[in-house]
CHARMM-style PDB file with segment names, atoms N, HN, CA, C and O in Angstrom:
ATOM      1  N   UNK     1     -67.879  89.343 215.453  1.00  0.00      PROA
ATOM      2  CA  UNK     1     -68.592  89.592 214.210  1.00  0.00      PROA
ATOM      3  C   UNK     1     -68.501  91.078 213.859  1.00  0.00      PROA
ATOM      4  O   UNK     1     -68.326  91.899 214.759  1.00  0.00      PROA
ATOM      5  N   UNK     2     -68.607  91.426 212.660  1.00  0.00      PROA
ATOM      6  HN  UNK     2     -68.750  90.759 211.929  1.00  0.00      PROA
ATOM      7  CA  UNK     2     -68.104  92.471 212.527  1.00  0.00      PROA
ATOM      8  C   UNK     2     -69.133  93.198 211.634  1.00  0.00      PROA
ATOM      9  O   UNK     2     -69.358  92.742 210.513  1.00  0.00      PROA
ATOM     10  N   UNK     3     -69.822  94.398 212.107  1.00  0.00      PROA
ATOM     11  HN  UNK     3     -69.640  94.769 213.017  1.00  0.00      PROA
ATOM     12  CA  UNK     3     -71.240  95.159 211.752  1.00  0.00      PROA
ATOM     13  C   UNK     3     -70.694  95.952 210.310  1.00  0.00      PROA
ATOM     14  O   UNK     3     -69.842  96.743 209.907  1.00  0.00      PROA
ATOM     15  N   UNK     4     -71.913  95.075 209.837  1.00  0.00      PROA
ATOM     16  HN  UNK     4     -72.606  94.432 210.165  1.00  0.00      PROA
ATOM     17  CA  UNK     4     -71.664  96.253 208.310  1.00  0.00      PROA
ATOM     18  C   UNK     4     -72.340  97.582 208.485  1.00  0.00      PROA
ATOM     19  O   UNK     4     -73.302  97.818 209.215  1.00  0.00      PROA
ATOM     20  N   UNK     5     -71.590  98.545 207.581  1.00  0.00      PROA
ATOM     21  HN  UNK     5     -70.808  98.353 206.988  1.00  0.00      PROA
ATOM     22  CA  UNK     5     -72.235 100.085 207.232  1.00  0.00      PROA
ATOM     23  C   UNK     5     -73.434 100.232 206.670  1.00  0.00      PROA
ATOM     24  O   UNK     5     -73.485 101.156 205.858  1.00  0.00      PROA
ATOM     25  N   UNK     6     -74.086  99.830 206.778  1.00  0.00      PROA
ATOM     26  HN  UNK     6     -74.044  99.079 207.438  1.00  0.00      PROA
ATOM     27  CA  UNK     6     -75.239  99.841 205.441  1.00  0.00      PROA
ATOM     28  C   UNK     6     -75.428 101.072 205.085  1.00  0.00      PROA
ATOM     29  O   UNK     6     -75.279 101.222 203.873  1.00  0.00      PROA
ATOM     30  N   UNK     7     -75.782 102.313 205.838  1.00  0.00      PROA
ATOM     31  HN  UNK     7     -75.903 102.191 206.823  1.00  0.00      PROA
ATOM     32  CA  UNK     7     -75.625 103.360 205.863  1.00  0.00      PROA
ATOM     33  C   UNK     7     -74.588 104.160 204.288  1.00  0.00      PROA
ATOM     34  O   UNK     7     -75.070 105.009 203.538  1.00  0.00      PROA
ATOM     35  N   UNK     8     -73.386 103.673 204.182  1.00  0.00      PROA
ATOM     36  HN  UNK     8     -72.994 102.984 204.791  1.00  0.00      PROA
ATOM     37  CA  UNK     8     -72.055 103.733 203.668  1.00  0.00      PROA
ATOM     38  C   UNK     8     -72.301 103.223 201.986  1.00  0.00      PROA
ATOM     39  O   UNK     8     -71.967 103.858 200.985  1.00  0.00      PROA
ATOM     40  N   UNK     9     -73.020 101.818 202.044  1.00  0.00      PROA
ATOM     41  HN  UNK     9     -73.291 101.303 202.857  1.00  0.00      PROA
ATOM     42  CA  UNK     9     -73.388 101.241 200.841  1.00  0.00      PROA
ATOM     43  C   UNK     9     -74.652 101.985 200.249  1.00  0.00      PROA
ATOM     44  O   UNK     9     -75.742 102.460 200.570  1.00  0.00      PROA
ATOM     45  N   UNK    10     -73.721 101.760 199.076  1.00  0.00      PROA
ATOM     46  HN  UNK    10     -72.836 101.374 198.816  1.00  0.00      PROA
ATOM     47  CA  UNK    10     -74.901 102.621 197.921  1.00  0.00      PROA
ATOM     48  C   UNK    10     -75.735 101.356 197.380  1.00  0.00      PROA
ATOM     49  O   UNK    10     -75.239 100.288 197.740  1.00  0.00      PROA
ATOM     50  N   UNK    11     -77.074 101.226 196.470  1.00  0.00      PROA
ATOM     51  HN  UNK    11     -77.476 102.093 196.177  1.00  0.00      PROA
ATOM     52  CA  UNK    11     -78.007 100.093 196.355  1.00  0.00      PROA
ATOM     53  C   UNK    11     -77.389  99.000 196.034  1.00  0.00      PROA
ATOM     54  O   UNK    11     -77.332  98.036 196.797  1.00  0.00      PROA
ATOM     55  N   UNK    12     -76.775  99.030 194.688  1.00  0.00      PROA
ATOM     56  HN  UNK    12     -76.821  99.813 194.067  1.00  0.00      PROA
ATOM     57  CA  UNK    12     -75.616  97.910 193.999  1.00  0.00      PROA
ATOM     58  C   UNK    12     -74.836  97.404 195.473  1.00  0.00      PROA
ATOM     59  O   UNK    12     -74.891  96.227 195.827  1.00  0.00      PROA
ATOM     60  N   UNK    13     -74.195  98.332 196.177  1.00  0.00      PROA
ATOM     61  HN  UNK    13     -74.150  99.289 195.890  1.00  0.00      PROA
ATOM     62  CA  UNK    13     -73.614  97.530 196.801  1.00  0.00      PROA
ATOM     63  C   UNK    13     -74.511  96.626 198.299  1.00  0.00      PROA
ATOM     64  O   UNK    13     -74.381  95.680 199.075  1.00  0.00      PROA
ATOM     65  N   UNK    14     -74.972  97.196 198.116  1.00  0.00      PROA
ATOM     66  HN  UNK    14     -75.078  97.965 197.486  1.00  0.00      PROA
ATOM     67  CA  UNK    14     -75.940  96.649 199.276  1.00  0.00      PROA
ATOM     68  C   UNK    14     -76.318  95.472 198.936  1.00  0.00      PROA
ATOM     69  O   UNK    14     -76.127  94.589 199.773  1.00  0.00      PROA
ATOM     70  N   UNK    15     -77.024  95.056 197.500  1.00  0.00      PROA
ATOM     71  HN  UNK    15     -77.179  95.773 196.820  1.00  0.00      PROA
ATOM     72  CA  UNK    15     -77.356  94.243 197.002  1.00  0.00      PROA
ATOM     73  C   UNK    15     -76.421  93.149 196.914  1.00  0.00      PROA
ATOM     74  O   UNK    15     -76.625  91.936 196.867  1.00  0.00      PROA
ATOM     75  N   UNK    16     -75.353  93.820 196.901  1.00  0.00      PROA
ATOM     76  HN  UNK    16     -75.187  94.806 196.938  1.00  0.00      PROA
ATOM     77  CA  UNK    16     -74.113  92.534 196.546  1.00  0.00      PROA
ATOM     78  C   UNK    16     -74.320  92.040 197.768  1.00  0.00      PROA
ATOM     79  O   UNK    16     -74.522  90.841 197.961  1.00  0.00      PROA
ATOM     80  N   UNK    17     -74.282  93.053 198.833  1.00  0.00      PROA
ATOM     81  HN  UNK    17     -74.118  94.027 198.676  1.00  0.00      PROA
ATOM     82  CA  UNK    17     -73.725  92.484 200.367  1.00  0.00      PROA
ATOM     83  C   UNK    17     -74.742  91.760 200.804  1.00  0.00      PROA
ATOM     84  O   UNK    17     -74.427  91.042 201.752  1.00  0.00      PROA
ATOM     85  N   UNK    18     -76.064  91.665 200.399  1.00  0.00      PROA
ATOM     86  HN  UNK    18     -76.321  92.249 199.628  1.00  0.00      PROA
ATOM     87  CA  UNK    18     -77.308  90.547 201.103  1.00  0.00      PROA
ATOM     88  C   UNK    18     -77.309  89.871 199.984  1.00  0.00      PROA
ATOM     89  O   UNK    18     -77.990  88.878 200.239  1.00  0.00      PROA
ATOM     90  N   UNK    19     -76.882  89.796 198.669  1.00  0.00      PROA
ATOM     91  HN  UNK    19     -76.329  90.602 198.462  1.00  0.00      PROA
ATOM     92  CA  UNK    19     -76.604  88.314 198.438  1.00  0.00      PROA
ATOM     93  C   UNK    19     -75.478  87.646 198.798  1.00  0.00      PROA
ATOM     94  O   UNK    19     -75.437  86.544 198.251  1.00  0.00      PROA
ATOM     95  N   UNK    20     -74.017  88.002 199.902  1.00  0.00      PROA
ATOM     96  HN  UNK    20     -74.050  88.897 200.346  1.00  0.00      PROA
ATOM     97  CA  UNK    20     -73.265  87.082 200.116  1.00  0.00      PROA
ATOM     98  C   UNK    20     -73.243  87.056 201.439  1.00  0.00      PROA
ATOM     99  O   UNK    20     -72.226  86.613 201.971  1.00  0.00      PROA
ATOM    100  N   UNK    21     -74.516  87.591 202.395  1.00  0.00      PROA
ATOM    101  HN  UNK    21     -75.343  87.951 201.962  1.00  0.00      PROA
ATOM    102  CA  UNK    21     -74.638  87.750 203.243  1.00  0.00      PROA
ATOM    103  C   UNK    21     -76.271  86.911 203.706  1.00  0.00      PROA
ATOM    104  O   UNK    21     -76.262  86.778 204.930  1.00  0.00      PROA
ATOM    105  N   UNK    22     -77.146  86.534 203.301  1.00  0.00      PROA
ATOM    106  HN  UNK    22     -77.153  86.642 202.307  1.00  0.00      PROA
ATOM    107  CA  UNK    22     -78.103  86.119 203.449  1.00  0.00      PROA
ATOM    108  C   UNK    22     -79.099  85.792 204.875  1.00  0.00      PROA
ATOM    109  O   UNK    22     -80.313  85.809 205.076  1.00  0.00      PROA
ATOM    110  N   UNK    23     -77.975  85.512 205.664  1.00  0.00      PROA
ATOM    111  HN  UNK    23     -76.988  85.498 205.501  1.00  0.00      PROA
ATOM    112  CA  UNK    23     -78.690  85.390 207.043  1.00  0.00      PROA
ATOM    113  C   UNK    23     -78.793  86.820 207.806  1.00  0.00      PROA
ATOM    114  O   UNK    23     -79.368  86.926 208.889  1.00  0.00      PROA
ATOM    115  N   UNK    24     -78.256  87.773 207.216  1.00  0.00      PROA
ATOM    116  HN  UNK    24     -77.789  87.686 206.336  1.00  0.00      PROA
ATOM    117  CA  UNK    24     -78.773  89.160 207.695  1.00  0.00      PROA
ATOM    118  C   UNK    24     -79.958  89.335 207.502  1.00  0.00      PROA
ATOM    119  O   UNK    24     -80.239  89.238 206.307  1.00  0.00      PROA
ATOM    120  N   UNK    25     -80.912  89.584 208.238  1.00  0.00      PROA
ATOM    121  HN  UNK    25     -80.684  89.663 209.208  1.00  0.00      PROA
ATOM    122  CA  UNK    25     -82.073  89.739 207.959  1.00  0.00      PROA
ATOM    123  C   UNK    25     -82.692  91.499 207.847  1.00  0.00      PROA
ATOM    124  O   UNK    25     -83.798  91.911 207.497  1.00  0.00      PROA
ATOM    125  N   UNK    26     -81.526  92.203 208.279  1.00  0.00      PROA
ATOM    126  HN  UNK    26     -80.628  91.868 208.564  1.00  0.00      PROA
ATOM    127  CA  UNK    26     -81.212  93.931 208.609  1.00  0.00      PROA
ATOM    128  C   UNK    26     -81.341  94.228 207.446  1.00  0.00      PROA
ATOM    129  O   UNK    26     -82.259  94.775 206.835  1.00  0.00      PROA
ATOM    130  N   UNK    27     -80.229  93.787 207.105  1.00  0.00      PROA
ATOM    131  HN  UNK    27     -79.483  93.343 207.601  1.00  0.00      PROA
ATOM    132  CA  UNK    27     -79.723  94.085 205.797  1.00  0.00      PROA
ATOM    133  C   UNK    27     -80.513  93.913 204.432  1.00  0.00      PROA
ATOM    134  O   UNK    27     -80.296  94.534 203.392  1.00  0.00      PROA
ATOM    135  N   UNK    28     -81.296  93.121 204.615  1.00  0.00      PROA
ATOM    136  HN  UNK    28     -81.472  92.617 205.460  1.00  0.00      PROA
ATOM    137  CA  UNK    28     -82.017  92.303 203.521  1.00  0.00      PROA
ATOM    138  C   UNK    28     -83.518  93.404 203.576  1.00  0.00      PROA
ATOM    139  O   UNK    28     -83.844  93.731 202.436  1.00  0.00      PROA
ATOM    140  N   UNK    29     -84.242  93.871 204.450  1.00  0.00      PROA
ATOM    141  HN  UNK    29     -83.976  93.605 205.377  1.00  0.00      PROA
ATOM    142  CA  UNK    29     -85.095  94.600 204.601  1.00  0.00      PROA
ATOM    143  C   UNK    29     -84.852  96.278 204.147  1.00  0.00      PROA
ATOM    144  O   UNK    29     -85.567  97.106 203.582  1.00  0.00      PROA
ATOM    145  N   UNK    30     -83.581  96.299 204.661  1.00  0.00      PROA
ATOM    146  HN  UNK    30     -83.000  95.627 205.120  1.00  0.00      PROA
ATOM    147  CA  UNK    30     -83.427  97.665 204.057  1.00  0.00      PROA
ATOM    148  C   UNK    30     -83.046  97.359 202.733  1.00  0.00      PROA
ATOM    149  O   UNK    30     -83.909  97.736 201.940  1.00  0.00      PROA
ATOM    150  N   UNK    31     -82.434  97.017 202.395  1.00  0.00      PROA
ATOM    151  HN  UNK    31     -81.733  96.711 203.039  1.00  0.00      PROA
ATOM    152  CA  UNK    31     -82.156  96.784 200.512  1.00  0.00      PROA
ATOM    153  C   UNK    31     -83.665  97.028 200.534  1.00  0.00      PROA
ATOM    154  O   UNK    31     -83.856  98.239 200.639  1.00  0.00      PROA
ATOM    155  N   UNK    32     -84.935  96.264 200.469  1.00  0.00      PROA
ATOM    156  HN  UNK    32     -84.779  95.280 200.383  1.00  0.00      PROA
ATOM    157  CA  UNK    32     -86.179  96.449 199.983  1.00  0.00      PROA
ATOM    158  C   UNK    32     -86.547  97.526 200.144  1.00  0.00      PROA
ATOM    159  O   UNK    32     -86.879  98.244 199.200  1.00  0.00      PROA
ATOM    160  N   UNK    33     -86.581  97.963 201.594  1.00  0.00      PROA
ATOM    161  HN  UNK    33     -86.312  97.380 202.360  1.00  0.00      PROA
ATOM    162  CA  UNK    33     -86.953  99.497 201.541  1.00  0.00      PROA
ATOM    163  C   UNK    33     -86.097 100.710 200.790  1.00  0.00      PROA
ATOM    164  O   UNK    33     -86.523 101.840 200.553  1.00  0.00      PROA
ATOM    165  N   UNK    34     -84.808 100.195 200.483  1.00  0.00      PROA
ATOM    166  HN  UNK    34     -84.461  99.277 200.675  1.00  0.00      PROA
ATOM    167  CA  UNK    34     -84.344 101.248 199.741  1.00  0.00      PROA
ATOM    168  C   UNK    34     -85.005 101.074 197.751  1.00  0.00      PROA
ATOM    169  O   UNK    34     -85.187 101.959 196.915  1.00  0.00      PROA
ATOM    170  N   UNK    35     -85.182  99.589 197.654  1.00  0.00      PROA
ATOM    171  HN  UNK    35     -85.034  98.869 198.333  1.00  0.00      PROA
ATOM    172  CA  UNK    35     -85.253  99.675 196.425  1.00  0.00      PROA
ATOM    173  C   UNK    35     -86.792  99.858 196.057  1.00  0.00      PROA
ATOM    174  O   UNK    35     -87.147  99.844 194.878  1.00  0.00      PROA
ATOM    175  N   UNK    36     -87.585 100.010 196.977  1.00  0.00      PROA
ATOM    176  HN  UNK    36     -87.297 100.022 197.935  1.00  0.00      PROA
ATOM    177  CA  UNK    36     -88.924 100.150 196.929  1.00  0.00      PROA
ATOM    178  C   UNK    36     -88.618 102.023 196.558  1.00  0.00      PROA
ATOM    179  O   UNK    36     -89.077 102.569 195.554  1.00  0.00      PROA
ATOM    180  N   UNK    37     -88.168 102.405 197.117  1.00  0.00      PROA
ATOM    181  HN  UNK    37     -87.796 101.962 197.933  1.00  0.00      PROA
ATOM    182  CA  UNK    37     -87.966 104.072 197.840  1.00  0.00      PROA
ATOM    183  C   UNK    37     -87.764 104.676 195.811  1.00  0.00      PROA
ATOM    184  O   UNK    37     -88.354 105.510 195.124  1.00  0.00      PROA
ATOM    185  N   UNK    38     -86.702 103.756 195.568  1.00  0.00      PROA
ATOM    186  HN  UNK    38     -86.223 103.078 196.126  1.00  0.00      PROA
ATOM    187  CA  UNK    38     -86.057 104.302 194.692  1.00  0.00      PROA
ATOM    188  C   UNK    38     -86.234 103.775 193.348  1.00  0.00      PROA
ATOM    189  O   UNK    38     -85.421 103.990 192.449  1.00  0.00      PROA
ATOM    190  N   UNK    39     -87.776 102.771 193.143  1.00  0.00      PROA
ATOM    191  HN  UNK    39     -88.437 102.597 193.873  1.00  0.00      PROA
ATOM    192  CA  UNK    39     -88.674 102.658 192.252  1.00  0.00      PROA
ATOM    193  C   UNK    39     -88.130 101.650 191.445  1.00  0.00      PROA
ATOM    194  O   UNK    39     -88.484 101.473 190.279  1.00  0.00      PROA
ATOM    195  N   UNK    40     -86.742 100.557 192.392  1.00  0.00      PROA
ATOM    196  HN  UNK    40     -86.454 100.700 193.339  1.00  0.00      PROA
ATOM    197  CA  UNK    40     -86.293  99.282 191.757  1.00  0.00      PROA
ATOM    198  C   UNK    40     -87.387  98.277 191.736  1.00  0.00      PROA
ATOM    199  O   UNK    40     -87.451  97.384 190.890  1.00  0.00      PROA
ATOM    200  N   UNK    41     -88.436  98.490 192.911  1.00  0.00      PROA
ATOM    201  HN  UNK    41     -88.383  99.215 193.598  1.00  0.00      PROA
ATOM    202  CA  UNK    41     -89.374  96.960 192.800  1.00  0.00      PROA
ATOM    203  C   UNK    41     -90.834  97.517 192.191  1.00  0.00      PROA
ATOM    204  O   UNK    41     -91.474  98.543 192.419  1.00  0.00      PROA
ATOM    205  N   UNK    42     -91.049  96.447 191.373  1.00  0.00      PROA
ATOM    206  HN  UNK    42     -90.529  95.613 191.188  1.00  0.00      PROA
ATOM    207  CA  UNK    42     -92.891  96.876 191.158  1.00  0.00      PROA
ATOM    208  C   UNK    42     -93.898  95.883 192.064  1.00  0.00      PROA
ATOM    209  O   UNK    42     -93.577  94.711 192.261  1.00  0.00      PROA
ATOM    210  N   UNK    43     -94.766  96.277 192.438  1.00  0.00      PROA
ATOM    211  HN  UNK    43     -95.027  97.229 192.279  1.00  0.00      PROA
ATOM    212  CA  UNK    43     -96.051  95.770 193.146  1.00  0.00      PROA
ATOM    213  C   UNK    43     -96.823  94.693 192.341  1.00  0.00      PROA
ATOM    214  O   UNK    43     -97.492  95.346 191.540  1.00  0.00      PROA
ATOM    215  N   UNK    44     -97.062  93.422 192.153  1.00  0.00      PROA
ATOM    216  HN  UNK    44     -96.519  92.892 192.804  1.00  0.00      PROA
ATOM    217  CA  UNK    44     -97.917  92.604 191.339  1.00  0.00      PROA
ATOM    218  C   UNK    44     -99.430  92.745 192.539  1.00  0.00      PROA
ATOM    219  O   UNK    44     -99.445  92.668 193.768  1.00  0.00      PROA
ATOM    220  N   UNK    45    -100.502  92.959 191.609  1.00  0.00      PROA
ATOM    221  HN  UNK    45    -100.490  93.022 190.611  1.00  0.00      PROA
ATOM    222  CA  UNK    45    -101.704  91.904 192.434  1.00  0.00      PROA
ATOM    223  C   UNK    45    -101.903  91.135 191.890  1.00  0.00      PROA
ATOM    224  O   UNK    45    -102.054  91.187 190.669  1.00  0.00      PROA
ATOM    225  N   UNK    46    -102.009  89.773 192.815  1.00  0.00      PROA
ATOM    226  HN  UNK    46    -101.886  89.731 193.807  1.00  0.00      PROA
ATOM    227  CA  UNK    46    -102.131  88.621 192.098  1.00  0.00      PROA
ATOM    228  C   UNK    46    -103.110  88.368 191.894  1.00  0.00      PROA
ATOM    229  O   UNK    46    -103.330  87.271 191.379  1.00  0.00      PROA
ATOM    230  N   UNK    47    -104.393  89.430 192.255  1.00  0.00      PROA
ATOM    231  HN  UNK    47    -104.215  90.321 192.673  1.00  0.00      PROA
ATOM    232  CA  UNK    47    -105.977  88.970 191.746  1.00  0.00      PROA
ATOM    233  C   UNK    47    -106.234  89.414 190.548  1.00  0.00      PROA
ATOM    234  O   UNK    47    -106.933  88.796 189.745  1.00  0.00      PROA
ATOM    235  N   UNK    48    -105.655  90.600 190.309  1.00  0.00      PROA
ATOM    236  HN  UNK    48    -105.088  91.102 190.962  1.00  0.00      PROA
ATOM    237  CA  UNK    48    -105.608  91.043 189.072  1.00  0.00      PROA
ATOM    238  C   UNK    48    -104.749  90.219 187.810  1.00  0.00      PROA
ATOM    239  O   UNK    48    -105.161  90.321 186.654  1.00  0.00      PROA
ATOM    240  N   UNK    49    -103.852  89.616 188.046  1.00  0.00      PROA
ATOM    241  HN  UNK    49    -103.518  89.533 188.984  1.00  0.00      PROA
ATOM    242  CA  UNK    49    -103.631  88.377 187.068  1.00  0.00      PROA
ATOM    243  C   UNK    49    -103.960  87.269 187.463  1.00  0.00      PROA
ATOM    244  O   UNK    49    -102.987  86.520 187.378  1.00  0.00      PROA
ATOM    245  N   UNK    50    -104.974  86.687 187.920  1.00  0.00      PROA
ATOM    246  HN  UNK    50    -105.764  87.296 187.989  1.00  0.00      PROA
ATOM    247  CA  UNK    50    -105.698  85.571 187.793  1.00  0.00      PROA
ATOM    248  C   UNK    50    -107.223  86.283 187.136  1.00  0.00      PROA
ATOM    249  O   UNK    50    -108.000  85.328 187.125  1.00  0.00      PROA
ATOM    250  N   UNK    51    -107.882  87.382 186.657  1.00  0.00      PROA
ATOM    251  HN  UNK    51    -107.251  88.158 186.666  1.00  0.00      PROA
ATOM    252  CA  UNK    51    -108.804  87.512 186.148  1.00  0.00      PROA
ATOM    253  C   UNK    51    -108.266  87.998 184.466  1.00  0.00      PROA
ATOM    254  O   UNK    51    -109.120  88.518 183.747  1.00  0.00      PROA
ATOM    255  N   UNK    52    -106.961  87.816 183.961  1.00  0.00      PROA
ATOM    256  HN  UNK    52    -106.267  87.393 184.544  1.00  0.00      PROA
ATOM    257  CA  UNK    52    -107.043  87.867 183.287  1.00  0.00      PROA
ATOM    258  C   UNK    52    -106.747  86.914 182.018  1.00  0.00      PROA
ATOM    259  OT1 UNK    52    -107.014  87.300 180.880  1.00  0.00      PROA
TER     260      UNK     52
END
């Protein structure tokens, strides 16, 4: 098996690589932490839209 760079991949590509990669579970966590980092994901509370 042969270890990806993740390191090497920039977000786009990262993203490509855990969607044709899916059972990485490495890979799939850092995409989040990178896209959290770099203000791709927003935070929902879900209590706050059920009171409204």
């Amino acid at each position: 098996m042969t270890t990806a760079n993740y390191d090497a991949m920039n977000i786009d590509e990262l993203r490509q690589y855990v969607l044709n990669h899916r059972e990485d579970l490495e890979a799939f966590h850092l995409y989040i932490d990178r896209s959290k980092a770099s203000g791709r994901m927003i935070t929902i509370d879900l209590q706050q839209i059920s009171t409204l």
